[in-house]
N, C-alpha and C positions, 0 to 999 in steps of 0.2 A: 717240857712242861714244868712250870712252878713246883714247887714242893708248898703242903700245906702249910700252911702259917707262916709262910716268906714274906706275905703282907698281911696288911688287918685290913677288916670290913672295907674301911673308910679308903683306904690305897687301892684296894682291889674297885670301889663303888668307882672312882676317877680315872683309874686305867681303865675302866671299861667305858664313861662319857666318852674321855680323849680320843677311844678308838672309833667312838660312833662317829665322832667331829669331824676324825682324820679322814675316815670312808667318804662322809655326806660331800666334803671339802670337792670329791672328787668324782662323786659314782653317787648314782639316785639309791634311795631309800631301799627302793624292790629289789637290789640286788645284794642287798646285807641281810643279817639273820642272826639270832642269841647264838648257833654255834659260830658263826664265823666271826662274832666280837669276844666267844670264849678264847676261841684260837689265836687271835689277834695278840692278847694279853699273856697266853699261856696257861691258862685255867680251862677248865669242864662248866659245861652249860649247867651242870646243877649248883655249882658255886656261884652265877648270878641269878640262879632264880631263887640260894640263899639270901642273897642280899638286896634283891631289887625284886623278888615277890613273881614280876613276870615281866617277858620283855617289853610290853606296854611301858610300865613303869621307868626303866632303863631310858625309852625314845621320850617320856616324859621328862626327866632331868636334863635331856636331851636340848627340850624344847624351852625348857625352862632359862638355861644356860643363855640361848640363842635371843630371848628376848632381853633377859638382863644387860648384854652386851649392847644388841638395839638400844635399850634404853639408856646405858651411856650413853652412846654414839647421840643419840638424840637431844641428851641435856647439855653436852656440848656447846651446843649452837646457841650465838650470845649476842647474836643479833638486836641491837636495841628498841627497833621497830619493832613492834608486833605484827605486825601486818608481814614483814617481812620472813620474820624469824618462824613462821609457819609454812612459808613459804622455803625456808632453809630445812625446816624439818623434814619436808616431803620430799626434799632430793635426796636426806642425806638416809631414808627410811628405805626410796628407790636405788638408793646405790648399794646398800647393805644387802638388799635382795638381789640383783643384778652378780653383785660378788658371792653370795653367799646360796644362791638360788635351792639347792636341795635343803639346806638347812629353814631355809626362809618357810619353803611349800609346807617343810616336816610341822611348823609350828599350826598351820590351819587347816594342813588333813589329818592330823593324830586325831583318834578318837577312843575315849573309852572305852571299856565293854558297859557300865551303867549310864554313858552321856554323861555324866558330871565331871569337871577338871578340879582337882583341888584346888583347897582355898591358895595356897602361893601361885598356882596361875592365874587366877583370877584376880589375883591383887596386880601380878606385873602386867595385863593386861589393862585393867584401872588404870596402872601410874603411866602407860603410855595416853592415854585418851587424855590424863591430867595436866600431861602437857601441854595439850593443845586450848582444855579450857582453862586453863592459869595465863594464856597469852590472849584469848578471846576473853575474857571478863575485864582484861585490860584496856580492849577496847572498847568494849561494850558494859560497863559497870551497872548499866540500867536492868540488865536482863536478869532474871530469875535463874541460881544455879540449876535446875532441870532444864531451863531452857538453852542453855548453854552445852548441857551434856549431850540434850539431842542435836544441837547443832556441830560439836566437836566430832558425833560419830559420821553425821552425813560429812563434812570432811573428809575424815577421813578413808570413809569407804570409797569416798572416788580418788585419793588416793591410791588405797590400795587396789585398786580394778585398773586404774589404768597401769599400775605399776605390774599386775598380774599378768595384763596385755601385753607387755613391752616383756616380759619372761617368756612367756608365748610365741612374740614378736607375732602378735596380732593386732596393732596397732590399728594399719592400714593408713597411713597419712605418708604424705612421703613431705621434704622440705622442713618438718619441724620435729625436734627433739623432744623427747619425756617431758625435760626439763621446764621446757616451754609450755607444755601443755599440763605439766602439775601446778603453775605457776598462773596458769588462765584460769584451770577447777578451780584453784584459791582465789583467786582475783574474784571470779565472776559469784563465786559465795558471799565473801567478806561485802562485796557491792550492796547485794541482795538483803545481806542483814541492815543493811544502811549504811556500810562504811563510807564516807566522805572523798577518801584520799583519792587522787586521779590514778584511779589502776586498770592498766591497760591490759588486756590479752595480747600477746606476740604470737 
């Protein structure tokens, strides 16, 4: 066991994310707990309910962490199409879950005890949706930014649903890949909005 004041706050706040990361990396959410991230670390469960309030909190930093990451991974893509480059986004959103699956789930079933996410998730939640309408306004310059926004989430939400399926491996299609089929969702939206370009579904 650590001796008190072997680390400060802030050393003890990151060994305790690391060891959540390390768990999720491996083993689902349900089978972790505040003592066995105290233990992990070499600390007592009342030293992170010092520093992080209550383990809600703790799987919040958690979630936090996991999208920030996402959201590199996401700005990455430098695709000079637009059209395209949404279509790169949605793989590379599905392979981040795919690889990351417990971490991915933690981020859309955490839930508060009063329903509200603080304002920093709610911001890194924004800046993924913004990427999507920073490449749709590109296309589409005529459109009204609300209009945009509602159209980035319906994207995205099929998106993520089919990516949910394929965690699932609920899919049920046989012969065609995620890939193919995030790549149709995009297509057959971008059409619908008027996009011109000849975009096929595979």
């Amino acid at each position: 066991m650590a001796r008190r004041k072997e680390h400060t706050h802030e050393e003890i706040r990151e060994m305790a994310i690391t060891a959540v990361v390390d768990h999720l990396e491996q083993d689902q959410l349900s089978s972790l707990s505040l003592r066995k991230v105290a233990t992990a670390i070499g600390y007592v469960p009342s030293t992170l309910i010092n520093i992080f309030g209550r383990y809600q909190v703790l799987l919040l930093s958690v979630s936090e962490l996991t999208l920030q990451q996402l959201h590199q991974s996401l700005k990455l893509v430098d695709e000079q199409d637009n059209a395209e480059a949404i279509v790169a986004m949605a793989r590379v959103y599905s392979r981040f879950a795919l690889a990351h699956p417990h971490r991915f789930n933690l981020v859309f079933e955490l839930k508060m005890l009063d329903d509200h996410l603080p304002p920093l998730h709610n911001k890194l939640i924004k800046e993924l949706f913004g990427l999507v309408e920073w490449r749709l306004a590109s296309l589409f310059n005529h459109h009204e930014q609300q209009e945009l926004q509602k159209h980035s989430r319906v994207i995205w939400a099929g998106i993520h649903g089919l990516t949910c399926l394929a965690l699932d491996d609920k899919l049920f299609i046989e012969d065609t890949t995620l890939d193919d089929l995030l790549h149709c969702h995009v297509d057959s939206h971008l059409t619908a909005m008027g996009y011109q370009k000849d975009l096929i579904c595979c």
